[in-house]
C-alpha positions in Angstrom: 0.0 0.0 0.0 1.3 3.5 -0.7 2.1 5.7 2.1 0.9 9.5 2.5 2.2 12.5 0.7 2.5 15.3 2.3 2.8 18.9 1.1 4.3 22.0 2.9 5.4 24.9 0.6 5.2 28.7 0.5 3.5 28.5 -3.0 0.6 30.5 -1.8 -3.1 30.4 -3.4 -3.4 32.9 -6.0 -0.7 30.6 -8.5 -0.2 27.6 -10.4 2.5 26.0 -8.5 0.7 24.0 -6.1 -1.1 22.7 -9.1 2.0 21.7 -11.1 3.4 20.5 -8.2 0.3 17.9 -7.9 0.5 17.4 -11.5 4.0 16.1 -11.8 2.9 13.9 -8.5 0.5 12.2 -10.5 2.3 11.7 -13.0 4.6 9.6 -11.5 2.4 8.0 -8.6 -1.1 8.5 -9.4 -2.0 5.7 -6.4 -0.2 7.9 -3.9 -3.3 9.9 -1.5 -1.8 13.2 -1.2 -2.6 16.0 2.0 -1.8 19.2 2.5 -0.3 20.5 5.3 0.1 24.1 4.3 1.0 26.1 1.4 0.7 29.5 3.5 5.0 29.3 4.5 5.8 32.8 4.2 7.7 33.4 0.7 11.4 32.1 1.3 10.5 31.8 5.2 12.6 28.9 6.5 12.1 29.3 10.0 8.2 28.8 9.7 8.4 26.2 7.3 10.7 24.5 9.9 8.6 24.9 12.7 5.4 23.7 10.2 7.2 20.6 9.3 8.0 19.5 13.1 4.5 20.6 14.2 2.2 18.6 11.8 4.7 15.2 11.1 4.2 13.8 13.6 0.4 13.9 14.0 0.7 11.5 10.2 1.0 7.8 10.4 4.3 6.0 10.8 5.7 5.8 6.9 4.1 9.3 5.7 6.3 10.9 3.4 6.6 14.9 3.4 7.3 17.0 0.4 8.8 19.9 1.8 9.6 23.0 -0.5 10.7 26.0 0.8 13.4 26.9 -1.4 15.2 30.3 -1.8 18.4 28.9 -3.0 16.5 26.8 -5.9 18.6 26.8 -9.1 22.3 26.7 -7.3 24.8 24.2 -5.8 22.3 23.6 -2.5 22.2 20.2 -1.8 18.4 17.9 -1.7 18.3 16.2 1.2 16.2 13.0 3.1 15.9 11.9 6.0 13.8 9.3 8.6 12.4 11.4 11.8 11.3 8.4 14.3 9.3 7.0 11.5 8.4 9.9 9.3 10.3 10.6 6.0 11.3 14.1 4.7 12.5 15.2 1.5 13.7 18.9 1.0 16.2 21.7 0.3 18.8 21.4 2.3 18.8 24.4 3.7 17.7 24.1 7.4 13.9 23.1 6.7 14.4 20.5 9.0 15.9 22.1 12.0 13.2 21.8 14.5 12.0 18.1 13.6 15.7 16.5 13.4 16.4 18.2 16.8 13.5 16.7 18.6 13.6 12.9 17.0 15.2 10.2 18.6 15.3 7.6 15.9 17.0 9.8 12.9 19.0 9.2 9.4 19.7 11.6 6.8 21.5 10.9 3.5 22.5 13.3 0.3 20.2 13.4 -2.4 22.1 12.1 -5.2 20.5 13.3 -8.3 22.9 12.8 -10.8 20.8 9.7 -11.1 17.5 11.7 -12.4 16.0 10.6 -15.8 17.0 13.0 -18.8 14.1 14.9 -18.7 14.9 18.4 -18.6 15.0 20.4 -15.2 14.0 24.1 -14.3 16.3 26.2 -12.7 13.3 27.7 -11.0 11.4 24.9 -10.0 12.6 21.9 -8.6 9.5 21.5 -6.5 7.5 20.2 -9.5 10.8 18.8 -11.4 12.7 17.2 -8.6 11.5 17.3 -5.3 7.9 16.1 -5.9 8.3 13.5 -7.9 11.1 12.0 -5.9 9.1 12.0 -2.6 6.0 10.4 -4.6 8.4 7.6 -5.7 9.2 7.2 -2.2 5.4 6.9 -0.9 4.2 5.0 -3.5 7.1 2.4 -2.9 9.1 3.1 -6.2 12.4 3.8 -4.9 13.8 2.5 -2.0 15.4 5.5 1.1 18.1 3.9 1.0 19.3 4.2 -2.3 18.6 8.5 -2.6 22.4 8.8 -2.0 25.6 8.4 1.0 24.2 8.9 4.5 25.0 12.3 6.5 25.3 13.4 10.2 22.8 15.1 9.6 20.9 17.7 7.6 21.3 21.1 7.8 21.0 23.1 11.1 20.7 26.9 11.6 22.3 28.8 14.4 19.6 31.8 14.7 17.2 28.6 16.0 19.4 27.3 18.5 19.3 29.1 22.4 22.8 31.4 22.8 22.8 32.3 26.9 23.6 30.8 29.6 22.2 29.4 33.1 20.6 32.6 33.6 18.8 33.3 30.1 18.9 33.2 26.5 18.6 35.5 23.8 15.5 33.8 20.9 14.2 35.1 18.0 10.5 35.1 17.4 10.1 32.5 14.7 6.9 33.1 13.3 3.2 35.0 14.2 0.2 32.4 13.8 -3.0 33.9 12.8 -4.6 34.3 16.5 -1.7 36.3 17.1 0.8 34.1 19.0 4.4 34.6 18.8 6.2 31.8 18.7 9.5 31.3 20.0 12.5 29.7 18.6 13.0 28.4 22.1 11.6 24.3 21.8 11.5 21.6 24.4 13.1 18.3 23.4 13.3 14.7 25.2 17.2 16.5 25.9 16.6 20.2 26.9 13.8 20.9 29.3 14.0 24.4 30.4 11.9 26.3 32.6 11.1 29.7 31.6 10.9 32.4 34.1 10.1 35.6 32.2 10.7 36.7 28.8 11.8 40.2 28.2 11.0 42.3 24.6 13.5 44.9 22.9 10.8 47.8 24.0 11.2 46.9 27.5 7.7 44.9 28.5 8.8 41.6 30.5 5.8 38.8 30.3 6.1 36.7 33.4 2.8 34.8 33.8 3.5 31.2 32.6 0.6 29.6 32.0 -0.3 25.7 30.8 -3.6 26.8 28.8 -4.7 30.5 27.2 -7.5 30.2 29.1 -5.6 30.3 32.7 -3.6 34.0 31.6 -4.7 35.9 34.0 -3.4 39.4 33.0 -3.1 40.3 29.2 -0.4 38.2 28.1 1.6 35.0 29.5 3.5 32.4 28.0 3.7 28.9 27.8 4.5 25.9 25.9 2.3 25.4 23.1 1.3 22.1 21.1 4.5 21.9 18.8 6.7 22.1 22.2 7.6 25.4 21.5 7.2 28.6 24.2 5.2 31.2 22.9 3.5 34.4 24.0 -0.1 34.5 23.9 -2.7 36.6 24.9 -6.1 35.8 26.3 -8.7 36.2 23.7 -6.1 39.1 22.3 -3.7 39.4 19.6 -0.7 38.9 21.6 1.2 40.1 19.0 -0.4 43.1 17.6 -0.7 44.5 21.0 3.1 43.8 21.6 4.5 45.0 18.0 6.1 41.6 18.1 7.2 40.3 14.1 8.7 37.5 12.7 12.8 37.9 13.6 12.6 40.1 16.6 14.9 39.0 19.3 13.6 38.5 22.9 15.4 37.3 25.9 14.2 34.4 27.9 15.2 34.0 32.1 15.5 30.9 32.9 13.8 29.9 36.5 16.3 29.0 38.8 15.9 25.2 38.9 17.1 24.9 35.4 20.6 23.6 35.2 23.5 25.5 33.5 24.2 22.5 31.4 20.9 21.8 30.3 20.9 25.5 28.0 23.4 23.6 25.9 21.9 20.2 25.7 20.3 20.9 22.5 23.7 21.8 20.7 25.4 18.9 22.2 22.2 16.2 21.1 22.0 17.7 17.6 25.9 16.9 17.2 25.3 13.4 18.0 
C-alpha cells in the first residue's frame, strides 16, 4: 500500500504552482493519496516552514512521506536532502527546513540526495519543486524507490544557528520564529526529550517583560503570559487578544528568555550537544 504524501510549501493560493506541483505527483504516482499541510510558509520563510514541518509530522502515520519545499536557494549548488524522523520521512532543500524536527527525533537518518541519477528529462532552474523534489518524494510513498538508495548517509541535515538558544544558566537571547494567525508569537525556544527548560520571564526589545506562565490560554490571567504550546515550542499568547499586535512583536525580533532558577547551567546547551550526536 502507498504511504501518505504530504505537502508544505510557500506556494501561496493565487498561482499555479501548487497545481504543477500535484500534476508532476501524479504523474509519476497516481496511487499515492496526497494531503496538504500548508501552502501559506511565508515566501522564502525557512524558520516557519521548519517549525510547520515539526508541528504537523508527527500527527501523520508512521511511513508518511513529506514533500517539503521552501526553497530560496532553488537553481544553485544547494544540496536535496532525506531523511527518517522516528518513523516519518522528509525530502527537502537542504537548507535548514528540518531544524526543528531533526532536533526533537530520537530515531534519525539523513543521506544526500544524489540526483545525478535523475531521468533526462529536462529540469528548471526555478522549479525543482515540480521537477525534482515532488516527484522523488511520490516515488518514495508509492514504494518506487527505495530511502536507502537516494544517496551516502549524513550526520545530519542542515542546522541553523539563529534557532538554537545562545545564553547561559541565567537566560537566552530567541528570535520570534513566526506570528500564527490568533496572534501568538512563537518562539525559537523548543523543548526536546534533551533540553527541558523552565522559563521564568521573557523580556522584549521595547522593555515589557511577560512573566505569567501559563499551561492553557484560558488560565492567563493578566493580558499576556506564555507557555509551551502544542509543537513544544514557548510562545506568548494573549487571552482572547492578539498577543502580538498589542506587543508590536514580528517574525525575527529578538527577545530574551530568564531561565527559572531550577534549570541547570548544562541543560541550555543540551540541544547543541544532542544535535551533534
Amino acid at each position: 500500500m502507498a504511504a501518505i504524501l504530504t505537502l508544505l510549501t510557500d506556494f501561496g493560493s493565487a498561482d499555479g504552482y501548487v497545481g504543477a506541483l500535484k500534476g508532476a505527483i501524479a504523474r509519476v504516482a497516481p496511487q499515492v493519496r496526497v494531503v496538504t499541510i500548508t501552502h501559506g510558509v511565508p515566501a522564502h520563510d525557512i524558520g516557519a516552514g521548519a517549525y510547520w514541518l515539526a508541528a504537523s509530522a508527527p500527527a501523520f502515520p508512521d511511513g508518511t512521506v513529506h514533500c517539503v519545499v521552501v526553497d530560496p536557494g532553488v537553481g544553485t549548488d544547494r544540496p536535496l536532502v532525506a531523511a527518517k524522523v522516528d518513523r516519518q520521512v522528509v525530502v527537502a532543500p537542504d537548507n535548514g527546513l528540518l531544524h526543528f524536527l531533526w532536533s526533537r527525533g530520537q530515531e534519525r537518518m539523513a543521506v544526500r540526495v544524489d540526483t545525478s541519477s535523475f531521468d533526462s528529462k529536462p529540469i528548471s532552474a526555478t522549479f525543482h519543486g515540480r521537477d525534482v523534489i515532488g516527484p522523488l518524494a511520490a516515488r518514495l510513498a508509492a514504494g518506487a524507490t527505495r530511502f536507502e538508495n537516494l544517496g551516502p548517509r549524513i550526520p545530519s541535515p542542515q542546522l541553523v544557528s539563529d534557532f538554537l538558544p545562545h545564553g547561559d544558566s541565567g537566560g537566552s537571547t530567541a528570535r520570534v520564529l513566526l506570528v500564527d494567525r490568533f496572534g501568538n508569537a512563537i518562539l525559537t525556544i523548543a523543548r526536546t526529550h534533551w533540553y527541558q527548560p523552565v522559563p521564568a520571564s521573557v523580556s522584549l526589545n521595547h522593555g515589557r517583560v511577560i512573566s505569567q506562565m501559563v499551561r492553557t490560554y484560558g488560565e492567563i490571567e493578566a493580558d499576556f503570559g506564555m507557555l509551551w504550546n502544542s509543537a513544544d515550542h514557548l510562545e506568548i499568547a494573549g487571552k482572547g487578544i492578539n498577543a502580538a499586535a498589542l506587543l508590536n512583536l514580528h517574525a525575527g525580533d529578538l527577545v530574551r528568555v530568564a531561565w527559572a532558577a531550577t534549570t541547570r547551567g548544562e541543560e541550555v546547551h543540551a540541544a547543541r550537544r544532542s544535535l551533534a550526536s
